[in-house]
N, C-alpha and C positions, 0 to 999 in steps of 0.2 A: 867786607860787608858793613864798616862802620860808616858814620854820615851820613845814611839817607835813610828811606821808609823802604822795608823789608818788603817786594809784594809775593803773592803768588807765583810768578814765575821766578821769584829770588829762590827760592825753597824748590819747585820743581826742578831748575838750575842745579844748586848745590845736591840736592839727590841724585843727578842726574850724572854730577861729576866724581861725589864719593862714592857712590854705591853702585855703579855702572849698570843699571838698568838704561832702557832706550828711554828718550825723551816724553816719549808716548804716557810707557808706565809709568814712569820718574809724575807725572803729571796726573797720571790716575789714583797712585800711592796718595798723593800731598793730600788731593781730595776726599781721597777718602775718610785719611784719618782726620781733617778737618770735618767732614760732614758725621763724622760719629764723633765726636765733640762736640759738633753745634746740635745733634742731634740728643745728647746725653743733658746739654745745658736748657735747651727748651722745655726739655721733660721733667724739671727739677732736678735733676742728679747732680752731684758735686763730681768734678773731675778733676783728678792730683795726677799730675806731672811729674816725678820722683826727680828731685832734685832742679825742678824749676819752678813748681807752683802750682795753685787750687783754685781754678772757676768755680766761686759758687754762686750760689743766688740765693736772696733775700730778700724776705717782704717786710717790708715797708708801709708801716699805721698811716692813717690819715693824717694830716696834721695843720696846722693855719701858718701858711707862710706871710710873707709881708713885702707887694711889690717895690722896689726899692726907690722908681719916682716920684711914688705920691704916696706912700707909707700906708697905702692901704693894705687892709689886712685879705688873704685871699686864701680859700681851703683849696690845699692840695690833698688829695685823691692817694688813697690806700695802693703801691703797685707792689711789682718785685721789681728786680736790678740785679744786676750781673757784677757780682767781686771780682776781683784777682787778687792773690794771697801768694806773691812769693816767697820761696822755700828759703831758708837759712841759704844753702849754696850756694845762689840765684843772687842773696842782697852782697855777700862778703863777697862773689865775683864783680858785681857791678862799682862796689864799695875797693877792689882791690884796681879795678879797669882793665881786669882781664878776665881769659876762663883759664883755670889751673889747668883740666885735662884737655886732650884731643877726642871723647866718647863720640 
């Protein structure tokens, strides 16, 4: 799975081959817990990963940015924004260029 962009069907795929559900499930699983994810993140909730990492969300003041071709000054607008905060385990594997366990 390394060099390219992971999609959805990489992940129905890979469930599909270790955990030998049929393709069908394998694809209804992925979804779901993706949609109780995006559904936990819309509603404000912080969702932790254990031993990959913490969607959270924060809000974000107004503040006066500054476009950068004509140095005007321009206010941006109070939002929230979606983090990612990966775990210690998550950076020293990426940091080692591998994953220690098979979980």
């Amino acid at each position: 799975m390394g060099g390219k962009t992971i999609t959805r069907v990489d992940l129905c795929e890979a469930v599909y081959q270790k955990v030998g559900l049929s393709r069908t499930e394998s694809a209804e699983l992925v979804e779901m817990v993706l949609d109780t994810i995006c559904d936990s993140i819309v509603s404000g909730q912080s969702v932790k990963l254990s031993s990959f990492g913490s969607f959270l969300v924060r809000s974000k003041n107004e503040r006066v940015g500054r476009n950068p071709k004509t140095g005007e000054e321009v206010p941006i607008s109070s939002r929230k924004v979606m983090v990612f905060k990966p775990s210690n385990v998550l950076k020293d594997a990426v940091i080692a260029g591998h994953r220690k366990s098979g979980k």
